[in-house]
C-alpha positions as CSV (number, residue, x, y, z in Angstrom):
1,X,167.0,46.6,39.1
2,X,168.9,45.4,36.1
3,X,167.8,43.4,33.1
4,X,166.0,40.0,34.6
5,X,167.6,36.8,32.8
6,X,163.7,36.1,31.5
7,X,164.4,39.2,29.9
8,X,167.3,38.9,28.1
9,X,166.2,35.5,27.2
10,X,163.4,36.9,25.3
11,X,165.7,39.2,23.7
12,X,168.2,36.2,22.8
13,X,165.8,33.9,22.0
14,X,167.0,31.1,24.1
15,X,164.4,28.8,26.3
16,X,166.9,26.6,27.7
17,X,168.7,26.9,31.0
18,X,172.0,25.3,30.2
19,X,173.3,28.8,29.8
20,X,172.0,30.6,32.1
21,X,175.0,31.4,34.0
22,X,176.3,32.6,30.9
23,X,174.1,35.0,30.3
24,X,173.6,36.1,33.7
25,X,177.4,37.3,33.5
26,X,176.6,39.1,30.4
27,X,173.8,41.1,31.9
28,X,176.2,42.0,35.0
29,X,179.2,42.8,32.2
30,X,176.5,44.7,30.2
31,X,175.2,47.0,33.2
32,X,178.9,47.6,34.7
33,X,179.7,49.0,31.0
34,X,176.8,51.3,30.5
35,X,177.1,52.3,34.7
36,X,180.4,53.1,33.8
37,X,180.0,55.1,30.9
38,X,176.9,57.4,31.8
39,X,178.3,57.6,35.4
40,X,176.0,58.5,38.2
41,X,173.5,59.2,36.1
42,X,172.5,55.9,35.6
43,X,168.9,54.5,35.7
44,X,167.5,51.2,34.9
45,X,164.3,52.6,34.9
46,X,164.7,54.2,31.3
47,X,163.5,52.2,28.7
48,X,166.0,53.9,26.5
49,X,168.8,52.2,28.7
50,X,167.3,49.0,29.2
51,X,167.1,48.7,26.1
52,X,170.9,49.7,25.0
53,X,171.6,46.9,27.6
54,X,169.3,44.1,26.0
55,X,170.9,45.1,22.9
56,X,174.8,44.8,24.3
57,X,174.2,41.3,25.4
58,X,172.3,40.3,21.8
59,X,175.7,41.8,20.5
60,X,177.9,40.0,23.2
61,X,175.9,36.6,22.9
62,X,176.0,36.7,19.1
63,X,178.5,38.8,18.1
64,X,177.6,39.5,14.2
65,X,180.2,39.1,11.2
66,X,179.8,42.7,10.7
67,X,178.4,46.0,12.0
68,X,178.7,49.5,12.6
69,X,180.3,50.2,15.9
70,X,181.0,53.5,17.6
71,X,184.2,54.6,17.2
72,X,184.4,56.2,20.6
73,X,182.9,54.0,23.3
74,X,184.0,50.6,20.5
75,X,180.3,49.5,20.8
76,X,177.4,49.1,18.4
77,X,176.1,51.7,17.4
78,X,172.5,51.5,18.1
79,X,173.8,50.6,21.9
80,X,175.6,54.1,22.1
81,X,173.1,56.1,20.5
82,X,170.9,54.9,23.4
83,X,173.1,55.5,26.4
84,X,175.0,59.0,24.9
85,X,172.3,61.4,26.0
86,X,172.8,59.8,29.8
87,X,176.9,60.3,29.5
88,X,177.7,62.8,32.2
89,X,179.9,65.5,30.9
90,X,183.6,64.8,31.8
91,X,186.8,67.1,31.1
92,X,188.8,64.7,28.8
């Protein structure tokens, strides 16, 4: 199980439903990029990577003037330092 919308609209702050479908694509695009990045070993269970992907949708929802982003995987840094130690080792 991913992120639940109640929970990332905790973490946004929103109690409206006018943009729920919004944010319900945000949570898919979220989990796809963090599956993709730490590979099979991928699991929602981990607090440490639920909580990298409530954090990519705060950034993706409101993206901030300015902020320190990892210059490898392009996100913020707070969201990589959470899903780095899951990365699978690759050859490139």
């Amino acid at each position: 199980m991913s992120v639940t919308l109640a929970e990332a609209k905790a973490q946004l702050r929103v109690r409206h439903d006018e943009q729920d479908d919004y944010i319900t694509l945000l949570i898919n695009a979220a989990r796809g990029a963090i599956e993709r990045y730490t590979g099979d070993n991928f699991d929602e269970s981990l607090d440490d990577l639920k909580a990298a992907q409530l954090l990519y949708i705060e950034y993706l929802f409101y993206p901030p003037d300015k902020i320190d982003m990892d210059e490898v995987t392009g996100w913020p840094l707070s969201v990589a330092a959470l899903a780095r130690p899951y990365r699978l080792p690759t050859l490139a």
